[in-house]
N, C-alpha and C positions, 0 to 999 in steps of 0.2 A: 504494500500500500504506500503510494507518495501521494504527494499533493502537489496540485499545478502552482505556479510560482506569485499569481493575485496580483499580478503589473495589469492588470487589467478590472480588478474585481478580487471580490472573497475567493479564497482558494476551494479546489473541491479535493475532494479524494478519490482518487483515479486507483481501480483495481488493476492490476500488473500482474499474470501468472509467470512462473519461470519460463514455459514455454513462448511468453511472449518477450523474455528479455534473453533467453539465449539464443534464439530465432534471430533477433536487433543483433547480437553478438557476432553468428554466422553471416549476415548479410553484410554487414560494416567491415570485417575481415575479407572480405573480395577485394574491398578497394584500399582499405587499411593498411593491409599486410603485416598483421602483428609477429613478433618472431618469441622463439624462447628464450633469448636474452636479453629484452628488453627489460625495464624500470621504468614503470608509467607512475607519475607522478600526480596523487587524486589532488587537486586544487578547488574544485565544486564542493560542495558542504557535501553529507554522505546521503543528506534525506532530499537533494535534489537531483532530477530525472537523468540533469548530465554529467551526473555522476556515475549511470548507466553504462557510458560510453566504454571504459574501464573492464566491462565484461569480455571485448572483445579479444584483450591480453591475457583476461583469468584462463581464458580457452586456450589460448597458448601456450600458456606453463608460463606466463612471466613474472616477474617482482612488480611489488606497489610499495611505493614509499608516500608519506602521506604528510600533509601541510592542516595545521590545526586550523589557522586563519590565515586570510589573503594579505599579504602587502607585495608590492612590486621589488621590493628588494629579498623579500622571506621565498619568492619563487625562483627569482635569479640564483639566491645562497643554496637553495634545495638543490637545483640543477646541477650545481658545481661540486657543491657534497657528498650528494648521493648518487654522481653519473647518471643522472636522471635521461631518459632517453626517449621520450613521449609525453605526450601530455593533452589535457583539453584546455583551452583560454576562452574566456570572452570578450568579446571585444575592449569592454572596458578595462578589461585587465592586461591586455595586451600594449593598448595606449600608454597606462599607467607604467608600464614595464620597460617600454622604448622610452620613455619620459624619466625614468630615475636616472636622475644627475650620475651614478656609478655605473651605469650598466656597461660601459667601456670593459669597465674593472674587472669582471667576474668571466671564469671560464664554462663557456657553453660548448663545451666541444664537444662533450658525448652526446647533445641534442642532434637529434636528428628528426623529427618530425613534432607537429606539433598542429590539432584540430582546434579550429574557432568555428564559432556558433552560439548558441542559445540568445540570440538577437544579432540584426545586421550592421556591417561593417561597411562604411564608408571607402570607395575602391582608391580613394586615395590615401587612407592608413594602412589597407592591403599591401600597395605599393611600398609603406614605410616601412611594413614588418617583413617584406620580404626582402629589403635592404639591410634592416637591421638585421635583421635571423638569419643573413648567409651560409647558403650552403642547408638552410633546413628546410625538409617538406613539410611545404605548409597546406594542409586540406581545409575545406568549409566542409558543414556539414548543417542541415535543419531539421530540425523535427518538432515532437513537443512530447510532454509525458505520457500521455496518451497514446503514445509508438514506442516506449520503450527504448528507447527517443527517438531515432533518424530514420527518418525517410528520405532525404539524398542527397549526395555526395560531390560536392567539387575539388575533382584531385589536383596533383598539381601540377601537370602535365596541363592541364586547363589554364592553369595561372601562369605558365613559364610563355604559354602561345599567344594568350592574352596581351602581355606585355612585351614580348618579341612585335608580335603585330600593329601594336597599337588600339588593339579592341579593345578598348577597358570596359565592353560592356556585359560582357562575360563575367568580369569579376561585380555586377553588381546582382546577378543572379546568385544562386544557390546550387546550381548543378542540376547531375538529372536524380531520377528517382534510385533507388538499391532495387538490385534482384529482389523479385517476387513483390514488391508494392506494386502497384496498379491505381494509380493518379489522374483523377479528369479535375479539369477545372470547370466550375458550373456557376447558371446565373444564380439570380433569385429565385424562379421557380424552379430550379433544381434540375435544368438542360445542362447538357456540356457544348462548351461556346469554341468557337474555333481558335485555332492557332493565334496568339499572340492576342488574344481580346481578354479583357479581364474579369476575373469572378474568383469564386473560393475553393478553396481545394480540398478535395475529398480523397480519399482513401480507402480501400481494401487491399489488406494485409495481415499477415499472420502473425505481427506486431502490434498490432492495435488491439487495444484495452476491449475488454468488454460493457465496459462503463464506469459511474461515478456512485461512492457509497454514499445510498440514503440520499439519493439525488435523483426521483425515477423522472421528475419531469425534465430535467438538464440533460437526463441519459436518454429520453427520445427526441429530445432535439436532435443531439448532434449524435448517433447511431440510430442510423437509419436503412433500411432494406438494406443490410449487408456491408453499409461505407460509412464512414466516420467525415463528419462533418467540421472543419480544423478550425473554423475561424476564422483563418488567414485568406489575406485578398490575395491573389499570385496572376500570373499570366503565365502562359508553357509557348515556348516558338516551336518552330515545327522538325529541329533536331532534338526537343525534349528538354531543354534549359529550363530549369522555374526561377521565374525573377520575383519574387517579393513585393507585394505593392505595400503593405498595410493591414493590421489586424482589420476586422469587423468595425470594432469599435473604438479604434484610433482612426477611423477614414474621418474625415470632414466632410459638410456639406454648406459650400457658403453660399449664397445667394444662388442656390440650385446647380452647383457644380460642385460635383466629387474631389478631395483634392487628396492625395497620398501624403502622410504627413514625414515618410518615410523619403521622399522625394524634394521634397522642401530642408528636409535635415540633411541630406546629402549636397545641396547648394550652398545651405549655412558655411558645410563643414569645410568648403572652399576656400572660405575666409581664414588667414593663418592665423590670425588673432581669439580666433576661438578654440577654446578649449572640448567644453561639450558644450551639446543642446538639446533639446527636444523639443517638438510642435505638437500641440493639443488645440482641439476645439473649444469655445468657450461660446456660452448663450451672447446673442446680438441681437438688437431688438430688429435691424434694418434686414440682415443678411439672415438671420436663424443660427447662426455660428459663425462665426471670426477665430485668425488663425491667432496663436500665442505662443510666443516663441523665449524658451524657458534657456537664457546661457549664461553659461560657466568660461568668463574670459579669461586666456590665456595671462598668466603672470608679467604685470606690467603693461595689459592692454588698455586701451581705454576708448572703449566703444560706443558707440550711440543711435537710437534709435534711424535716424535720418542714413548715417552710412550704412547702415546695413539694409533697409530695404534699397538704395542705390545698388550694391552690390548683388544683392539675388533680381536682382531688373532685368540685365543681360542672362542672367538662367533658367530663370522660370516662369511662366506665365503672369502679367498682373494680377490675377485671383490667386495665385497662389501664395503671392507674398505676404506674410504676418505683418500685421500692422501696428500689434502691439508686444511688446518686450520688458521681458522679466532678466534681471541680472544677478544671480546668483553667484553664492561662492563654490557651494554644490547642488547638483542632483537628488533628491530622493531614490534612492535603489534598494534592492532586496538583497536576501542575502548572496546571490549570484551576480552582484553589481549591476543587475539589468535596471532601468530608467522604471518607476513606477509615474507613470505617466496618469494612473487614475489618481495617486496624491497630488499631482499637478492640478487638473482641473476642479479639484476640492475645494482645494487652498486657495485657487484665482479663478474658477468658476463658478464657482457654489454649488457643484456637484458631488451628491457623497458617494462615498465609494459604496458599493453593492456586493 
């Protein structure tokens, strides 16, 4: 039994059989390649999903060496200590890591691969860690707990073509699905939409939960005839790539246009002076919602509302630029560092969390 992570809402409890987390295990080892000498090093709390990931080395015969709490220096120390030689990150922690003033210092040699995931990554910190992390395979991977975690994989053969080529747009997806998922993306009334049009992504898989305890109406929303129903906004092109638009209920609706708030935070993240951000909807009496753009400036920056919507001008649509700005020192995040985004519009929308 885990429970989903609540960046969005109350947590639920999502039932997990073995059979559905060493099935995740087998399928993530196709692309993984876990060996028996490895040392995966658990960095996720133990009672979080992507902590799962882990399973795919138990199956290997490998070591686990284990990190009580995250700091970006306590992961670099582990690495160097204990020849750590795997691992999962998330983005936030990955930032934090390229950002310790020391990380020169420390020897990462026995690293050699290393999965991010459990929320998306901006393709131009992709870029940073694949500079700083020389010489290491870096994978994406997406799922949620409800899969035991991952449903699919961007190796890194993906990421070296990417940026050989110049397509950095590859690295803003997620990859394709693992063996044996079976993924459509569908509308609102539950059609699957064609190539590269966007809707939600559903799933049948021999990874997928059977549902949520002591939750029967939650559990026929989203398990339905057979597919799990993710939340997540995505679109699929027609070689199979899932690119991430936006949760369900992170999307926006301002004056009747859809806006990915995931898409908006990838402009923000352009500007060097920003540290993090995030975008939320917030009630507006004109529009029905207004964007709000929640940042964490860079050490020494000094930003203002005026420059920043100039700067996402040339990127993004006019509806899509926030027009109102919140400047924090940080984030609200969970214990996975992930963005609680539903304490954002609490605290500056007047929305409670649910």
């Amino acid at each position: 039994m885990l429970y989903t992570g609540g960046t969005t809402g109350r947590s639920k409890g999502v039932r997990l059989s073995h059979r559905n987390i060493v099935i995740n295990g087998m399928q993530v080892a196709m692309d993984v390649r876990p060996r028996a000498d490895d040392t995966y090093l658990h960095v996720a709390p133990m009672f979080h999903a992507a902590d799962l990931f882990a399973m795919t080395f138990t199956l290997a015969g490998a070591a686990h060496a284990f990190l009580p709490t995250f700091s970006a220096s306590g992961v670099l120390a582990a690495i160097e200590r204990y020849k750590i030689t795997t691992t999962m990150l998330t983005p936030t922690m990955i930032i934090m890591a390229l950002q310790e003033p020391e990380f020169g210092k420390f020897d990462l040699s026995s690293l050699r691969q290393f999965l991010y995931g459990s929320s998306p990554m901006a393709a131009e910190w992709i870029k940073k860690a694949l500079e700083g992390f020389k010489g290491v395979e870096v994978i994406q991977g997406y799922g949620l707990t409800e899969t035991s975690p991952l449903l699919t994989i961007l190796p890194m053969e993906d990421h070296v073509q990417a940026l050989e080529s110049g397509n950095l747009e590859v690295l803003r997806g997620c990859g394709r699905p693992l063996l044996a998922v079976d993924m459509k993306i569908r509308d609102a009334d539950g059609n699957e939409v064609p190539p590269n049009s966007p809707g939600e992504i559903t799933v049948a898989a021999p990874n997928v939960s059977t549902g949520y305890l002591h939750r029967p109406e939650e559990t026929s929303a989203a398990f339905r005839d057979g597919w799990f129903y993710t939340g997540d906004l995505a679109r699929m092109d027609e070689h199979g790539f899932v690119y991430l638009l936006d949760r369900k209920k992170d999307m926006v609706i301002t004056g009747g246009e859809n806006v990915y708030t995931s898409e908006v935070e990838a402009a923000l993240y352009k500007h060097e002076e920003i540290h993090e951000c995030a975008v939320v909807g917030v009630p507006d009496e004109t529009y029905g919602e207004a964007l709000l753009a929640a940042i964490v400036p860079a050490p020494g920056a000094k930003l203002d509302e005026k420059g920043l919507i100039a700067h996402c001008r040339s990127l993004i649509g006019g509806f899509k630029i926030p027009r109102r700005y919140i400047f924090l020192d940080e984030l609200p995040k969970s214990a996975m560092n992930k963005i609680l985004k539903s304490d954002l519009r609490a605290t500056y929308g007047g929305e409670s969390a649910k």
